[in-house]
N, C-alpha and C positions, 0 to 999 in steps of 0.2 A: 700336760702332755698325756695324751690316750694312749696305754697300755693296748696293745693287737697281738694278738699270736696268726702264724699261718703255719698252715700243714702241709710237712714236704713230704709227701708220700711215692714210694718209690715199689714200682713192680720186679718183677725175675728179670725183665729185659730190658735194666737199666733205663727206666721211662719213670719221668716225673709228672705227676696229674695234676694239671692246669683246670682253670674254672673259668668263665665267662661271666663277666657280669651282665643280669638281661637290663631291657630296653626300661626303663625309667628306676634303676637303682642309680646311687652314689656311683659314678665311675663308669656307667653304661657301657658294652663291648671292650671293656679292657678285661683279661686274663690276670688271674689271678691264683695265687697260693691259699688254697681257701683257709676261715679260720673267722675270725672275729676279735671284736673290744674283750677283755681281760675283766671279768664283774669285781668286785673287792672281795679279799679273801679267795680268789682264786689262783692257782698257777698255772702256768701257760699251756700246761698238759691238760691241765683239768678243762679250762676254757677250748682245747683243742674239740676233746673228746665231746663236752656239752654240745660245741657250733656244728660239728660235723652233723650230730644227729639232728640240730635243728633243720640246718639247712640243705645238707646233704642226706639225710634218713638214715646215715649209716652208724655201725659201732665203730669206735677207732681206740686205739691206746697211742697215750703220748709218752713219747722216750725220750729221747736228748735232745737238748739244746743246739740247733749246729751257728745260729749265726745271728746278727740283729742287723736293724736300720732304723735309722733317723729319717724322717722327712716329714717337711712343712706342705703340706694341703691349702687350700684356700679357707676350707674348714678350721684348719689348727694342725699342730702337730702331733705326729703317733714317732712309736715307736714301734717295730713288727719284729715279731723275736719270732723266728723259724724252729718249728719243732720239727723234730724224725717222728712221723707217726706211721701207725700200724694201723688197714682195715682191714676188717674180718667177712667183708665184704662188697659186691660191687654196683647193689640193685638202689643204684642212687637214684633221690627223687628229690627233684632240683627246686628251689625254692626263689635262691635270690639270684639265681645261675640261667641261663640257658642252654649251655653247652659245657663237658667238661671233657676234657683229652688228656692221652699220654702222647705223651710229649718224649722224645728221645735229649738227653742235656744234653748235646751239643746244637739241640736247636730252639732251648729254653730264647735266646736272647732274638730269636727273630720275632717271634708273637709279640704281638701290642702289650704288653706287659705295664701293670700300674707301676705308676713311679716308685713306690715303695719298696714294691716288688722285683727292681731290677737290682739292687746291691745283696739282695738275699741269693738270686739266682746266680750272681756272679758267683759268691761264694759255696753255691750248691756245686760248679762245675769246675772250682778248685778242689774240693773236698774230693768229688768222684775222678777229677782226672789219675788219680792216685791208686782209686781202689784196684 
């Protein structure tokens, strides 16, 4: 089972940033919680902060853990453990993306969402119906 982290990154106006995956990755036009495979010897913060900057250009700090999921791929299975992350900035240059958005969570669950991606985001709009 592949170790994935994704990053739930969250603005002042309650907005969760979605990514698109471009036209001949893994997953083509599904949104996604960006992040990536987990290297060894890494922890999911650490892997957060490395993938953002690959893929996204940006700094990020990873903070808590809010939630995980299972799911079987035609690939194999991951496991995608959601981190709370922090970016220090917004002058993203997209790499395996071609769009990324804020997204308002109560409308996480209408985007074409990777399947992996949908049991995290439930539990993202548990967690905030509260705050």
């Amino acid at each position: 089972m592949k170790l994935v982290a994704a990053a739930i990154i969250s603005n002042n106006s309650r907005k969760i940033l979605l990514a698109r995956r471009k036209k001949g990755e893994i997953l083509e036009g599904y949104w996604e919680f960006p992040g990536g495979k987990i290297e060894k010897g890494e922890t999911p913060q650490q892997c957060i902060e490395r993938e953002l900057s690959e893929e996204l250009g940006i700094y990020a700090k990873g903070k808590k853990i809010i939630g995980e999921s299972i799911y079987t791929y035609k690939e194999g299975t991951i496991k995608l453990i959601g981190v709370i992350t922090e970016i220090k900035n917004q002058d993203f240059k997209l790499k395996v993306h071609d769009k990324v958005q804020w997204v308002s969570i109560s409308e996480i669950l209408t985007y074409k969402l990777a399947p992996a991606d949908i049991s995290i985001a439930k539990q993202i709009i548990e967690v905030y119906k509260n705050v």
